[in-house]
C-alpha positions as CSV (number, residue, x, y, z in Angstrom):
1,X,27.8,9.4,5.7
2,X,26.1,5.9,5.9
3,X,29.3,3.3,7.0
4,X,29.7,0.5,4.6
5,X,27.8,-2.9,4.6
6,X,29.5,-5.1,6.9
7,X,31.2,-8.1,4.8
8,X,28.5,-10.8,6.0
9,X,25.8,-8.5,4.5
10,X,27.5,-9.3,0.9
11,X,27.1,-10.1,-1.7
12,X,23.0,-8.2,-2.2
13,X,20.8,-9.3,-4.5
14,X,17.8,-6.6,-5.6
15,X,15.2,-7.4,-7.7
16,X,13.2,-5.9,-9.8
17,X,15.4,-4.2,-11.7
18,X,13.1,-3.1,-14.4
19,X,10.9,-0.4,-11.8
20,X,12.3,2.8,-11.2
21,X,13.0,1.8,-7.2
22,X,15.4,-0.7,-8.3
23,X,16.8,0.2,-11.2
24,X,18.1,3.0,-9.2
25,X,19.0,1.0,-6.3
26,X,21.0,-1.5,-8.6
27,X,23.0,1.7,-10.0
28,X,23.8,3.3,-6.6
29,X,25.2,-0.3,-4.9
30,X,27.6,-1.6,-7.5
31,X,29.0,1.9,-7.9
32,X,29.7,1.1,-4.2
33,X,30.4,-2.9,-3.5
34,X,31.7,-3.8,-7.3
35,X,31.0,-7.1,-7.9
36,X,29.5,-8.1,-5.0
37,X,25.7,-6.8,-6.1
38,X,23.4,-8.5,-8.4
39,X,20.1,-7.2,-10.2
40,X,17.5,-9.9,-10.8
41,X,15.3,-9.1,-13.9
42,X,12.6,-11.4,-15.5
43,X,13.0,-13.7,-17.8
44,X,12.0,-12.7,-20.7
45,X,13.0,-8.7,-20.4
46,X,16.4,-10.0,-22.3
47,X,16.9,-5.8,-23.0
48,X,17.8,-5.2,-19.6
49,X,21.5,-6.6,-19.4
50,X,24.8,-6.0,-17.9
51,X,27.4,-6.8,-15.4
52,X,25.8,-8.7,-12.4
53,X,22.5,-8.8,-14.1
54,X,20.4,-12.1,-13.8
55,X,17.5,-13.2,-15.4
56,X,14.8,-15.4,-13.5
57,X,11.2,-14.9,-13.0
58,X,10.9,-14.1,-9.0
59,X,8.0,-16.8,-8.9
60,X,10.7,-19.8,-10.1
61,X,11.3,-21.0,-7.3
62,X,13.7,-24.0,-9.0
63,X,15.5,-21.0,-10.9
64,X,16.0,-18.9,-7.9
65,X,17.3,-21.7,-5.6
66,X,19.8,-21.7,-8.4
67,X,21.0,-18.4,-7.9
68,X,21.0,-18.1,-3.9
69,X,23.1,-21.5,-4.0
70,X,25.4,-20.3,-7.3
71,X,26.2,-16.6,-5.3
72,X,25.1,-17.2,-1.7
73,X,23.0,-13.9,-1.1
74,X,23.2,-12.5,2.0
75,X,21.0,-9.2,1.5
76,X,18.1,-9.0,-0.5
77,X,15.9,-5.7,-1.6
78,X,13.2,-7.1,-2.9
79,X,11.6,-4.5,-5.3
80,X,9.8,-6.6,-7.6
81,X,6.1,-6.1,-8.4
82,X,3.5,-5.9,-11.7
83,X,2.2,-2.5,-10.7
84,X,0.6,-1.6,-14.1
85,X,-3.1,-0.7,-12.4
86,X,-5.1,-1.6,-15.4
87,X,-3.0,-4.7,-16.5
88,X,-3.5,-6.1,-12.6
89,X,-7.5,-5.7,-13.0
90,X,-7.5,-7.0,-16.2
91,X,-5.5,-10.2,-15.4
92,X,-5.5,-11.0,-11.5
93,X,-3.7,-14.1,-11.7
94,X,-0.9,-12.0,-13.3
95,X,-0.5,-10.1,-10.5
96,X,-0.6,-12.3,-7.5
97,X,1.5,-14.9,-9.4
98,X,4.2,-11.8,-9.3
99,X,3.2,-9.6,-6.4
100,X,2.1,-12.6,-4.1
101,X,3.8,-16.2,-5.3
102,X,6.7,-14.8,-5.9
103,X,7.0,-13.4,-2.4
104,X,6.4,-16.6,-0.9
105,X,9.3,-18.1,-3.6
106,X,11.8,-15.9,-2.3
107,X,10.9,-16.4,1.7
108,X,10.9,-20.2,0.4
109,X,14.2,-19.8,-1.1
110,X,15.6,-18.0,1.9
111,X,14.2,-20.1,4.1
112,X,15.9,-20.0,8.1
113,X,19.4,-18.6,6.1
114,X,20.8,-15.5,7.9
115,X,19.9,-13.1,4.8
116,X,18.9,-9.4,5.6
117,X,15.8,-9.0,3.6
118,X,13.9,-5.6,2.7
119,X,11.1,-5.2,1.2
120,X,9.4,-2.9,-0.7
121,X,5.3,-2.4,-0.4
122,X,3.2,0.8,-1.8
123,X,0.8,3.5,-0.6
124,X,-1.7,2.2,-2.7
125,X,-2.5,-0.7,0.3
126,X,-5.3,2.4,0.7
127,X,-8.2,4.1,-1.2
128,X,-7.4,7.4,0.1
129,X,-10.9,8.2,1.1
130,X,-9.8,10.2,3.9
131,X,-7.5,13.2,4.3
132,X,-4.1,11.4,3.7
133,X,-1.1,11.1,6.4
134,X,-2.3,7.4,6.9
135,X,0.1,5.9,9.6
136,X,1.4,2.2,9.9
137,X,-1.3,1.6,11.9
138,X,-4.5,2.6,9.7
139,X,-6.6,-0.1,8.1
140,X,-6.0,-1.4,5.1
141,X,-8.4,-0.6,2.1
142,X,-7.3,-0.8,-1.4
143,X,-9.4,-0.2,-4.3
144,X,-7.0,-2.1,-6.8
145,X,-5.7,-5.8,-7.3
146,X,-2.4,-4.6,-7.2
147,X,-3.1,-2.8,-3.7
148,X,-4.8,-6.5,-2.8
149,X,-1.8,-7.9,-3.9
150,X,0.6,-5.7,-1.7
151,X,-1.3,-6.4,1.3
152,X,-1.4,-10.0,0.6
153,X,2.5,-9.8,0.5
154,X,3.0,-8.1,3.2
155,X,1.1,-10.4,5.1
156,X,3.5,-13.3,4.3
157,X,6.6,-11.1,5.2
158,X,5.7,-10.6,7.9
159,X,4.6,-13.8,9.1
160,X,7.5,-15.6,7.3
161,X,10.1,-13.0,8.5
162,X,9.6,-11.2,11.6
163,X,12.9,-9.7,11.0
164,X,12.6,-8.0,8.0
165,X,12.3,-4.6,7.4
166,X,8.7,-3.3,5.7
167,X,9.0,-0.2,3.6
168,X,5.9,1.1,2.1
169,X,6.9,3.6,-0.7
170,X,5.0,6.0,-2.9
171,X,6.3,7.0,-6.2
172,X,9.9,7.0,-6.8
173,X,11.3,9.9,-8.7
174,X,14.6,9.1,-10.9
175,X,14.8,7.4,-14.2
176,X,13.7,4.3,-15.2
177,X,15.3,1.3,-18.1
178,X,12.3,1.4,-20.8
179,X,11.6,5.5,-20.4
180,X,8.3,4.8,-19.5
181,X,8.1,3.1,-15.8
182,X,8.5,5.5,-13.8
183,X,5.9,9.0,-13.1
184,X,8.5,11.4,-14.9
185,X,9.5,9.5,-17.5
186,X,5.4,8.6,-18.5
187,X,4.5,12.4,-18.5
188,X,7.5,13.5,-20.2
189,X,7.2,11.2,-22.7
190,X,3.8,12.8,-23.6
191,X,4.8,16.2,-23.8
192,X,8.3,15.1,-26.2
193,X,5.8,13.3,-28.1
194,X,3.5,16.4,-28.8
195,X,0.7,14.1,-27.1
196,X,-1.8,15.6,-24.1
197,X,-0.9,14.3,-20.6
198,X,-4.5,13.9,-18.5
199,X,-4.3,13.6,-14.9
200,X,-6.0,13.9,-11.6
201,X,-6.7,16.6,-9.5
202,X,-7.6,14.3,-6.2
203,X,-5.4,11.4,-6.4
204,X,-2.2,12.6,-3.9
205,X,1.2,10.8,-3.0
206,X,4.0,11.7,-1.1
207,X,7.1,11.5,-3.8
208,X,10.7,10.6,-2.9
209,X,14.1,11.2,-5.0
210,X,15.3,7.6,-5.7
211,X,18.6,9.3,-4.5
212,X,16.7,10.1,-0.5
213,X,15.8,5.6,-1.5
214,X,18.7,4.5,-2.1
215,X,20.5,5.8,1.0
216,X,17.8,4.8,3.1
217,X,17.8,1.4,2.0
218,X,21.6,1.3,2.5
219,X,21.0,2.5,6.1
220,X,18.4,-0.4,6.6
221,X,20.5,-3.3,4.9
222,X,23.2,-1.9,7.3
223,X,20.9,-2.7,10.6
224,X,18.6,-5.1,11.8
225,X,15.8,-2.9,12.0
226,X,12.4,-4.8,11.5
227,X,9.0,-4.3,10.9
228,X,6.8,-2.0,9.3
229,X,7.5,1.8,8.0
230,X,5.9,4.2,5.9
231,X,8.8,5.6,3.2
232,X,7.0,8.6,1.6
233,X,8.3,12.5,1.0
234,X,7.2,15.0,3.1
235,X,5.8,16.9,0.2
236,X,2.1,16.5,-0.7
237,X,1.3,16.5,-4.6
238,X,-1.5,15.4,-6.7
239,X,-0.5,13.9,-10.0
240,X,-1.6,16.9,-11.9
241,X,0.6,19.1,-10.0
242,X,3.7,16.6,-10.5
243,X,2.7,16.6,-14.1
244,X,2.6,20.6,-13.9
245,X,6.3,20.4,-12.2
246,X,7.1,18.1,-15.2
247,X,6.2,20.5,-17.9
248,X,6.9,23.6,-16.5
249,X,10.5,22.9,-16.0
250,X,11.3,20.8,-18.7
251,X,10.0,23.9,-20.8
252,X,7.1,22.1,-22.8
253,X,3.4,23.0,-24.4
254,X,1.6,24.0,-21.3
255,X,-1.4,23.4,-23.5
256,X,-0.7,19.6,-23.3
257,X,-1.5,19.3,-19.7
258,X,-5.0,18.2,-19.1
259,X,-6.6,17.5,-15.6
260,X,-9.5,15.9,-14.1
261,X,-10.9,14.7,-10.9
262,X,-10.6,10.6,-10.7
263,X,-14.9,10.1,-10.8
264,X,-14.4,11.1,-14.4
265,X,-11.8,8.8,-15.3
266,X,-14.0,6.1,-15.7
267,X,-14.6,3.1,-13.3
268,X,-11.3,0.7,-15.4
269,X,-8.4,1.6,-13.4
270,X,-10.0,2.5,-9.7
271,X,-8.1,5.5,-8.7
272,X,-6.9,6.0,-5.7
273,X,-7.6,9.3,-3.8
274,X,-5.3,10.9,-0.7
275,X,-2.9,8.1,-0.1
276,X,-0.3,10.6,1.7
277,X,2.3,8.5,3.6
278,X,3.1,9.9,7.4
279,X,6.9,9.1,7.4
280,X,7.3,10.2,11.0
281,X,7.9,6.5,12.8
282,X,10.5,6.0,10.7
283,X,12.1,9.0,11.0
284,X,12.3,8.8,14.7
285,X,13.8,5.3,14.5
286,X,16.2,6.6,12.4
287,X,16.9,9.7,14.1
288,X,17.3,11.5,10.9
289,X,14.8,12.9,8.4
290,X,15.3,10.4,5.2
291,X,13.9,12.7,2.6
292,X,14.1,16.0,1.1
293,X,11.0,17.3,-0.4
294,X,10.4,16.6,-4.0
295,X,11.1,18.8,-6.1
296,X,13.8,20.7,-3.9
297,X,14.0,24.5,-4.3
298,X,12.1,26.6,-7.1
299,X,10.4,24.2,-8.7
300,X,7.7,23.8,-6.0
301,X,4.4,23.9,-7.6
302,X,1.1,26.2,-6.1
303,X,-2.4,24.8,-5.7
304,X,-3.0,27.0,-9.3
305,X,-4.0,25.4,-12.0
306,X,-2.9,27.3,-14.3
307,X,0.8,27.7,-12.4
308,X,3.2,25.2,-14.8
309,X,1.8,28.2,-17.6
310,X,3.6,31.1,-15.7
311,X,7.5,31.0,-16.8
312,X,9.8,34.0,-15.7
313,X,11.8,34.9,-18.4
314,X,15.0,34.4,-15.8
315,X,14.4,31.1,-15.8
316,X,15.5,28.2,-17.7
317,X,13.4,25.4,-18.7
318,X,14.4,22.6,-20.6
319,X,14.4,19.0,-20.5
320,X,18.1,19.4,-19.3
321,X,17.1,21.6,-16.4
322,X,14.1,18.9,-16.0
323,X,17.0,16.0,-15.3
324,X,18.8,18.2,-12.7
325,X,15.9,19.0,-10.9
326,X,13.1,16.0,-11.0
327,X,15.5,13.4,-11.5
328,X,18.6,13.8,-9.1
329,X,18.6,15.5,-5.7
330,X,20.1,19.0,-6.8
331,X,21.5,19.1,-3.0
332,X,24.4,16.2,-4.0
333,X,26.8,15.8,-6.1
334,X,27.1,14.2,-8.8
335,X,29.7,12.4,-7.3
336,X,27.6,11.5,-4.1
337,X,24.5,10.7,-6.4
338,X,23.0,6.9,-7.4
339,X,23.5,7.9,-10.9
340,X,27.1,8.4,-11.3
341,X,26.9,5.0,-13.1
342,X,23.9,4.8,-14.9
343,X,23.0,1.0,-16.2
344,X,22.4,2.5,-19.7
């Protein structure tokens, strides 16, 4: 069990409530400190509403000030980010008035205050041009403006706030508001849809069950832990294979998978190649293994291309068995799980 958040750790504020990270992350802490955690959204995303939800762009500073002096934040997750690859080439002011500014608002806004801040980077701070299992200590070489953008925020964190905690993530696996932000959600979408899913043999992440997240970032607003950690799963999966899990189990046209290596993609998003997180410095700070493997238990997918066609006729497969398996951590309960009250 992970002890409760002191009481000068409350109320928490998380942002980006829209991404899959902190949609999941909003969930999980008001089922546990009612009314004492808020959700910051954007502005204009009027949809996503509710009980302690708050709408502010993260790069108003004027309008942020607002809140932190209206409900005196003493934790913040900060999850918020423009992560659409082509949309962050395509308009780079976009993303660094988001991914960067509004960074350097929120340290702003903060300023010397005794808040617990942690913050959420991505994998994709590398090209992957290597075998994966980068380490905190490997350079940084992104081949996208939003992996620019990461790195530039990192930058300030740390040299704003030497004692917050730096999680680089990879691709968080639980649901997400719209039904389309998160990796399950855009490749089952597809399939319902009767629409081919294409994706790439080479480009590899280490996926995590929001639920493994959201009790890890409960650990770290719980502790003064500080600096820089790699957060990824300990399984290895291209996105073809996680879009073969997808299908397989939630029982749909196998013929709707497509795959291809990224040099055929075409040069508008880069792609990313092995990008593999090595999770093991933060697992021996922790002195715990954060993460079980995604997917846990039968669903783990071969290097076969052709596997998410092979169905044993024992099995069930169904977009049912889908959100057992892909989107919850089958090992808890539902009682023990971050979506026992869904923001829906």
């Amino acid at each position: 069990m992970i002890p409760d958040l002191e009481p000068s750790r409350l109320p928490l504020l998380v942002t980006g409530i829209a991404g899959v990270a902190g949609y999941n992350a909003l969930s999980y802490f008001q089922h546990r400190y009612p009314g004492q955690v808020f959700g910051l959204r954007r502005a204009d995303n009027w949809p996503l509403s509710g009980e302690g939800i708050l709408g502010c762009d993260i790069y108003d500073r004027d309008g942020l000030q607002r809140l932190f002096d209206q409900h005196q934040f003493r934790s913040v997750l900060h999850s918020e980010g423009t992560c659409k690859l082509r949309a962050c080439e395509l308009n780079p002011s976009l993303a660094r008035r988001v991914n960067v500014e509004g960074v350097a608002s929120l340290l702003e806004t903060i300023g010397e205050d005794p808040v617990r801040l942690v913050h959420l980077s991505s994998d994709l701070v590398f090209s992957g041009d290597r075998d994966g299992g980068y380490t905190e200590q490997d350079q940084l070489d992104p081949v996208t403006v939003y992996g620019a953008t990461m790195v530039d925020s990192e930058k300030l964190v740390r040299g704003r706030r030497p004692d917050a905690c730096i999680l680089r993530i990879s691709l968080p696996m639980g649901i997400s508001f719209n039904g389309h932000a998160g990796a399950i959600d855009w490749i089952q979408s597809r399939f319902q849809a009767n629409k081919p899913a294409t994706l790439y043999f080479d480009e590899i992440r280490t996926p995590t069950y929001t639920d493994c997240l959201n009790r890890l970032f409960h650990q770290l607003l719980g502790s003064d832990l500080c600096g820089l950690y790699h957060a990824g799963g300990p399984r290895r999966l291209s996105l073809y294979q996680i879009a073969q899990i997808v299908n397989r189990t939630g029982g749909y046209d196998p013929d709707l998978l497509q795959g291809c290596p990224r040099i055929e993609a075409g040069p508008m998003p880069p792609r990313a190649g092995n990008v593999s997180l090595d999770s093991s410095r933060l697992t021996a700070e922790l002195g715990r293994v954060p993460f079980d493997a995604w997917p846990l238990g039968k669903e783990e997918v071969t290097g076969d291309p052709l596997w998410h066609y092979q169905r044993p006729g024992c099995e069930e497969y169904s977009p049912a068995r889908l959100a057992r398996l892909l989107y919850r951590n089958p090992r808890w309960t539902s009682v023990e799980s971050d979506q026992s009250s869904p923001l829906r």
